[in-house]
C-alpha positions in Angstrom: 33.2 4.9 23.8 34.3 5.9 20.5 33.5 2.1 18.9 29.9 3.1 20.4 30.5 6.6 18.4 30.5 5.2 15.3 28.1 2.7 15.5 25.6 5.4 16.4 27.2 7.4 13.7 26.8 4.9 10.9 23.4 4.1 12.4 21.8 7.8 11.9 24.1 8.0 8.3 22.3 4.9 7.4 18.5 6.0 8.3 19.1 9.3 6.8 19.8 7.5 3.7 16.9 5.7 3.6 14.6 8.1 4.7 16.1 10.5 1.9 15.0 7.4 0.0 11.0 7.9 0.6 11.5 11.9 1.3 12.7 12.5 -2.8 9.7 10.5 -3.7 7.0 12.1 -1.2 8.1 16.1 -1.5 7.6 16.6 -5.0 4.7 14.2 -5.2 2.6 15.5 -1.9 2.7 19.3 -4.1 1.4 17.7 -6.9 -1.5 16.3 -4.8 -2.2 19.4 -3.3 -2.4 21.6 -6.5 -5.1 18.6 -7.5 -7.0 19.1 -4.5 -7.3 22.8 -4.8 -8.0 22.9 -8.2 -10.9 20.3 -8.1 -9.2 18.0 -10.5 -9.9 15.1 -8.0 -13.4 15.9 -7.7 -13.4 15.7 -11.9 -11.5 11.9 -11.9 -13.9 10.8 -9.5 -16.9 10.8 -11.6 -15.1 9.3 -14.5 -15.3 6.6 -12.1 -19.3 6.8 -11.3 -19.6 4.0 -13.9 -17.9 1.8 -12.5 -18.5 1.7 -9.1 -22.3 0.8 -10.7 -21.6 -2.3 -11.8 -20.8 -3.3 -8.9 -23.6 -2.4 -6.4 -22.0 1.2 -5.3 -23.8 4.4 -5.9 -21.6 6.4 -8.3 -20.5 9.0 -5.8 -18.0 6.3 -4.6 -15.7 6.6 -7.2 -14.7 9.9 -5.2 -14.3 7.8 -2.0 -12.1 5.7 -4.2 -10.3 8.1 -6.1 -9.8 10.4 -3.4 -7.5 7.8 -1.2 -6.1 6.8 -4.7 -4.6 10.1 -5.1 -4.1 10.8 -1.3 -4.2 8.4 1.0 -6.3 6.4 3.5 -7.6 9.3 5.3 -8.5 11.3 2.4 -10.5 8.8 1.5 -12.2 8.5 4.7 -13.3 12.2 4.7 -14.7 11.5 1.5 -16.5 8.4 3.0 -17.9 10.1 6.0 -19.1 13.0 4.2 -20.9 11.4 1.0 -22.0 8.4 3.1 -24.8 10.4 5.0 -26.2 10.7 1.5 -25.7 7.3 0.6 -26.6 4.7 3.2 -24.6 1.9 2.5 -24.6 -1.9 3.5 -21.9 -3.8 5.6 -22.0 -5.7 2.3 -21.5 -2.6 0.2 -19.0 -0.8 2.5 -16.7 -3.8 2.6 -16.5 -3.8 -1.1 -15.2 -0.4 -0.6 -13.4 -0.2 1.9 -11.4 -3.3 0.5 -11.1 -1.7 -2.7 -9.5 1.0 -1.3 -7.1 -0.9 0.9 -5.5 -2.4 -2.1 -5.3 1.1 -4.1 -4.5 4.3 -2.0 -1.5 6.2 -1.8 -0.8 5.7 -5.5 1.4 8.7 -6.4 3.7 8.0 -3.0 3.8 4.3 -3.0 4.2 3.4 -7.3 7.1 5.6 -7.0 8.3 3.6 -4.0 8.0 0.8 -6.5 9.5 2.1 -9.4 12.4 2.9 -7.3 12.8 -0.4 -6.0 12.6 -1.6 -10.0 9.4 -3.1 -10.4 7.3 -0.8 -13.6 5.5 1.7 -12.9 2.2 0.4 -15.1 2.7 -2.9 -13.9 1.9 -1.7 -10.5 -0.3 0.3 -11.1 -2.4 -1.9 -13.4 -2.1 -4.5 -10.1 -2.8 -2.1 -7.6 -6.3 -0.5 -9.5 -7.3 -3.8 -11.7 -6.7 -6.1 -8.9 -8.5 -3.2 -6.6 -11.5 -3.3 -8.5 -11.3 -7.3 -9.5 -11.7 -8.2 -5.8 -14.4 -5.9 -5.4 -16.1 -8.0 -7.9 -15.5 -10.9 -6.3 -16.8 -9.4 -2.9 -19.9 -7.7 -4.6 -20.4 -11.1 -6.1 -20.3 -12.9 -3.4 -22.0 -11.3 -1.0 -25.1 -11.0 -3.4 -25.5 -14.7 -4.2 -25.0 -15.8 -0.5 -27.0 -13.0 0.7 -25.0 -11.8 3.7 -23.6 -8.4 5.1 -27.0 -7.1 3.7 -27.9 -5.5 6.9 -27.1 -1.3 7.4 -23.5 -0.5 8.3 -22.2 1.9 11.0 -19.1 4.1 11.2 -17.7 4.0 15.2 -16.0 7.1 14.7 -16.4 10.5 13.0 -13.4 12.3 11.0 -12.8 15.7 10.5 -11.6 17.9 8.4 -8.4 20.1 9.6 -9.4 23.0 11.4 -6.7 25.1 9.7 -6.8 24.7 5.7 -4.3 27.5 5.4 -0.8 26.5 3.3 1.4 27.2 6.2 -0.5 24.8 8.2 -0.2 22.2 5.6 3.8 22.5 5.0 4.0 22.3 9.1 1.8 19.5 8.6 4.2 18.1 5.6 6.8 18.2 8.1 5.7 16.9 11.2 4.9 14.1 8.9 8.5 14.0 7.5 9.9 13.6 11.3 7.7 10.9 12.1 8.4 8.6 8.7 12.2 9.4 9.8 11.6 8.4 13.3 10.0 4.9 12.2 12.8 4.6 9.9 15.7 4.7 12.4 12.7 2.9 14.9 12.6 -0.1 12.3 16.4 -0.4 11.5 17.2 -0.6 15.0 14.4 -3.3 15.4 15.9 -5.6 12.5 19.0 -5.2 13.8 17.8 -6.6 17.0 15.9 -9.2 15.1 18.9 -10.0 13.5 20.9 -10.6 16.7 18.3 -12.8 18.6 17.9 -15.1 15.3 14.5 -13.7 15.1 14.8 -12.6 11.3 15.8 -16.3 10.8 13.4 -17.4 12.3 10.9 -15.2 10.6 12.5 -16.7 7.6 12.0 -20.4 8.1 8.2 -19.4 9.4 7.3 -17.8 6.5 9.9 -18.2 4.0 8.1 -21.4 2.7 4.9 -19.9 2.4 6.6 -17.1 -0.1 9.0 -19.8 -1.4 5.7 -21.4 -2.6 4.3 -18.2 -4.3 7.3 -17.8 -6.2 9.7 -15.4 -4.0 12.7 -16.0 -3.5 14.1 -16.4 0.3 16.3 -12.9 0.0 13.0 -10.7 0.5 11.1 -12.5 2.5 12.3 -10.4 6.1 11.3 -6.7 4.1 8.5 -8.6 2.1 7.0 -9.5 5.4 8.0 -6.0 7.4 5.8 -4.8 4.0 3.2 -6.4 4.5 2.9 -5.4 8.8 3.8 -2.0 8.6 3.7 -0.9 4.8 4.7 -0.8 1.5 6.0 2.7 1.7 8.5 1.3 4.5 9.1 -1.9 3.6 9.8 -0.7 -0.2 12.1 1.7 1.0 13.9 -1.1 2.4 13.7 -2.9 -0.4 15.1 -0.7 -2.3 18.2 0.0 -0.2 18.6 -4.0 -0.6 18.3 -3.8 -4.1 20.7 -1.2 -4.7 23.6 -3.7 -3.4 22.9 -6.0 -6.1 22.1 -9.1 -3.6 18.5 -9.5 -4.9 17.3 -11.0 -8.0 15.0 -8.6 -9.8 12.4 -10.8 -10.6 12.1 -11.3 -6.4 12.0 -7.7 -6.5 9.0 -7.4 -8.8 7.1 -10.7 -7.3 7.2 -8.9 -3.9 6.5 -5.1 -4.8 3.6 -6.9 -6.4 2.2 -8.6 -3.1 3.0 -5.8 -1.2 0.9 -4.0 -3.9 -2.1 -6.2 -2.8 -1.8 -7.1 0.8 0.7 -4.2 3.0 0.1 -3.1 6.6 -2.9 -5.5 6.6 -3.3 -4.8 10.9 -3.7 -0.9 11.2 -5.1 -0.7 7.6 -7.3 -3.4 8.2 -8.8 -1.8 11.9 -9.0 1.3 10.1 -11.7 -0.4 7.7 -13.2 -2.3 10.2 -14.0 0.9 12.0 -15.9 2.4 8.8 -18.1 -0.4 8.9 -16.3 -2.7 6.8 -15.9 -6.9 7.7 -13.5 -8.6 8.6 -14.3 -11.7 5.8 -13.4 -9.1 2.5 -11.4 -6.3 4.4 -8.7 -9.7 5.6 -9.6 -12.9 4.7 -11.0 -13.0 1.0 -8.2 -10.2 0.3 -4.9 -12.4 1.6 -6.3 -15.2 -0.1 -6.8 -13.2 -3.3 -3.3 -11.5 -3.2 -1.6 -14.9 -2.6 -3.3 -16.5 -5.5 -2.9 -13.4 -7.9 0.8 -13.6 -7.3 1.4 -17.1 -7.3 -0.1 -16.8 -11.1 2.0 -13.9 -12.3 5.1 -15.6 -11.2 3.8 -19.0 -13.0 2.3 -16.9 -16.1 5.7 -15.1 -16.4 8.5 -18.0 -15.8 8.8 -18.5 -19.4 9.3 -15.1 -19.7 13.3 -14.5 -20.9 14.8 -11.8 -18.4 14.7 -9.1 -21.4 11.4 -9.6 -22.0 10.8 -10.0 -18.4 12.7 -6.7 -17.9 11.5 -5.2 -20.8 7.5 -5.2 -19.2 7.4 -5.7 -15.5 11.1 -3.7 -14.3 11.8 -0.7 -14.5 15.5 1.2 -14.3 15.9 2.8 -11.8 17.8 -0.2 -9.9 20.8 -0.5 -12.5 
């Protein structure tokens, strides 16, 4: 009885430490957000983006779609959609470009903490997270123009809507409903790898995928929270790496290599139906985006090999994993 005492003990200690781990980051920044929503800043940002979004087939009121889930998340994003989109019929083609855009860059201000935290820079990720955002919508808009397919009209399955209570107290007790739930995954996903762990399914897991990473450039050590990244997100599966990485037992440059595919290519199966159910396709929103974040990563790690560890240090890490 008491041996099962402090296992339960050391069990809640443990997912309270990590979840302190994601709540430091996501308190101070989910004010922040708010003050730029109320104030219209976000509104502002968005048509500095107009121009953009242009050159590659979008009407310019997308940049708002775009910068809207870039500075809030997913969901913000998709109010934005729903409610410009009736002015601006869109094509699967055209939606897909978005919508995959904004499944590599949303939740900046939460998740490029999450990285910096976990020791990869703060630019570098974001210049990853945005450029490669808007370099694969390129690609898409590209392609889909010169093979001529996804032209026809697009259709949303579902309609979002706005909160019925905008007041500040409902959005704190929405803060912290929020709060519970990351915590409850947490202790939800520690107890799941430790089960993993027992069965031999992390090894497993390893020796699947391990040689697929192995052949990007990342080292065996992260593939498990890499992979737990890339299924159920890089806030969670950063916050684990960054537990990890505070022990000393992986090599930095792992840590960077993997914050950077996360960066690209994290809870690809919810994220993913979520698209799918704005209208966007399955080819861009999956398919040309794995392939895109495998190949992008595999060529930073060969680009930077010759790096020397300062230099290495000195552009792509950050320190706040001493």
């Amino acid at each position: 009885m008491q041996r099962s005492y402090t296992i339960l003990r050391e069990f809640l200690a443990d997912a309270v430490r990590t979840s302190m781990i994601l709540f430091k980051i996501m308190i101070p920044v989910s004010i922040v957000i708010k003050i730029l929503k109320e104030t219209g800043l976000i509104e502002l940002i968005g048509a500095g983006f107009a121009p953009l979004m242009e050159l590659i087939g979008l009407p310019g009121a997308m940049g708002l779609v775009w910068v809207t889930g870039m500075v809030t998340n997913l969901y913000g994003g998709i109010l934005a959609f729903v409610a410009i989109s009736a002015d601006h019929p869109l094509t699967t083609a055209q939606v897909t470009v978005l919508t995959t855009m904004m499944l590599v860059a949303h939740s900046l201000p939460v998740e490029l903490q999450v990285a910096r935290k976990a020791g990869a820079s703060l630019p570098a990720i974001l210049a990853v997270r945005v450029g490669g955002g808007y370099i694969i919508g390129t690609l898409l808009y590209l392609g889909y123009r010169l093979t001529g397919t996804l032209g026809g009209p697009s259709t949303i399955s579902w309609a979002a809507t706005a909160p019925a209570d905008p007041s500040l107290m409902a959005w704190a007790l929405g803060e912290l409903r929020n709060y519970g739930m990351i915590f409850l995954v947490i202790c939800a996903l520690l107890f799941l790898m430790a089960l993993l762990k027992k069965f031999g399914v992390i090894a497993f897991m390893d020796r699947l995928f391990g040689p697929v990473l192995s052949f990007i450039g990342i080292g065996r050590e992260v593939t498990t929270l890499t992979i737990i990244g890339m299924t159920l997100g890089l806030a969670y599966g950063g916050a684990l790496i960054i537990r990890e990485a505070q022990t000393g037992h992986i090599a930095r440059r792992d840590i960077f290599y993997s914050m950077a595919l996360l960066s690209l290519l994290h809870s690809f199966i919810e994220d993913t139906l979520l698209m799918v159910s704005l209208g966007g396709h399955f080819s861009g929103l999956l398919i040309v985006r794995a392939l895109f974040a495998i190949t992008a990563v595999f060529a930073m790690v060969r680009l930077t090999a010759k790096l020397s560890d300062e230099r290495f240090a000195r552009l792509l890490l950050s320190r706040a994993v001493s």
